[in-house]
C-alpha positions in Angstrom: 9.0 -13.7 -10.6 7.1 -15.8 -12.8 6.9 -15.7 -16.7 5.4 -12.2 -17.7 2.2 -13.5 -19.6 -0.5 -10.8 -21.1 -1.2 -6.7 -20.2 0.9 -6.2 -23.5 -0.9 -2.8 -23.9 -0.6 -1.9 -20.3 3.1 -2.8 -20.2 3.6 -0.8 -23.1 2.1 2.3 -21.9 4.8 1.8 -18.6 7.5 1.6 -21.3 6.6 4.2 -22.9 6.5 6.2 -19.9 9.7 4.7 -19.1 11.2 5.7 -22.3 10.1 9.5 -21.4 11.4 9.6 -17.9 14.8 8.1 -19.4 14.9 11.4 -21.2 14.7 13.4 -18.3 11.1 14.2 -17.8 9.6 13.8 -14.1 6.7 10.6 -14.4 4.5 9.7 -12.2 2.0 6.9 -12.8 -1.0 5.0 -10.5 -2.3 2.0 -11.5 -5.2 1.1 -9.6 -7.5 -2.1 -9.5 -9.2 -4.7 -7.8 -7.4 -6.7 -5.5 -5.5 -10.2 -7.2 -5.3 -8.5 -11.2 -2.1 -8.3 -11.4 -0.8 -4.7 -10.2 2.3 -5.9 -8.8 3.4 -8.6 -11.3 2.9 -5.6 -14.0 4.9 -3.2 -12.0 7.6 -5.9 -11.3 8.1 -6.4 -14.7 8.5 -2.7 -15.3 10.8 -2.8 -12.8 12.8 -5.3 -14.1 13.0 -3.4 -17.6 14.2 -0.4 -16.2 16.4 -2.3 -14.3 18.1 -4.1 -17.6 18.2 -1.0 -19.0 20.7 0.8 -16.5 18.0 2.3 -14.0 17.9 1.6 -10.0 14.6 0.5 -9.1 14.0 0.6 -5.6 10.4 -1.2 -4.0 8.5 -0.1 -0.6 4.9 -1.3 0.4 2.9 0.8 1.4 3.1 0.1 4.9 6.5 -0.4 5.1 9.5 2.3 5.4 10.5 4.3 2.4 13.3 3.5 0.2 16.5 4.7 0.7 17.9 7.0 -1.9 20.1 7.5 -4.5 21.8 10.1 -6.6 22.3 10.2 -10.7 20.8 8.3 -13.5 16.9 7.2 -13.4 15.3 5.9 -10.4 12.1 3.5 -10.4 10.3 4.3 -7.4 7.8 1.6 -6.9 5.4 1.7 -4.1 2.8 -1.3 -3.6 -0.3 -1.6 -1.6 -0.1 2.2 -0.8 -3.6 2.1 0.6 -2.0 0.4 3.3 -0.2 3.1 4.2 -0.5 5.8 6.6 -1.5 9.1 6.9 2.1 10.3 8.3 4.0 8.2 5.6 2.3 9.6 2.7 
């Protein structure tokens, strides 16, 4: 995506959470906001951290089919829009 530009705090929280899942701790995070802030671009770029740093990162939205699966090492489950998603597929 395009050049990662602000949310320095916000991105550092996700690293830090990051950081706490990569020593095997279960993490869940929401981030939540007004349409058009930047929700996605943040989690893309967390995505691509955890991606550099050995992790698989797998993306749905939230109206679409969940990802497949994997086994060992950390997995990045990112799910966007999830408002947009159904009753049956949550």
């Amino acid at each position: 995506g395009p050049t990662f530009v602000g949310r320095e705090h916000e991105l550092r929280l996700l690293v830090d959470s990051l950081e706490h899942a990569e020593s095997g701790h279960v993490v869940r995070i929401l981030v939540v906001g007004p349409h058009g802030i930047g929700k996605t671009r943040l989690l893309a770029e967390v995505g691509r951290l955890a991606f550099e740093r050995g992790a698989t990162v797998r993306y749905a939205r939230g109206d679409g089919p969940a990802p497949e699966g994997t086994t060992g090492g950390l997995v990045v489950w990112v799910y966007d829009d999830l408002h947009e998603a159904s009753v049956a597929s949550l």
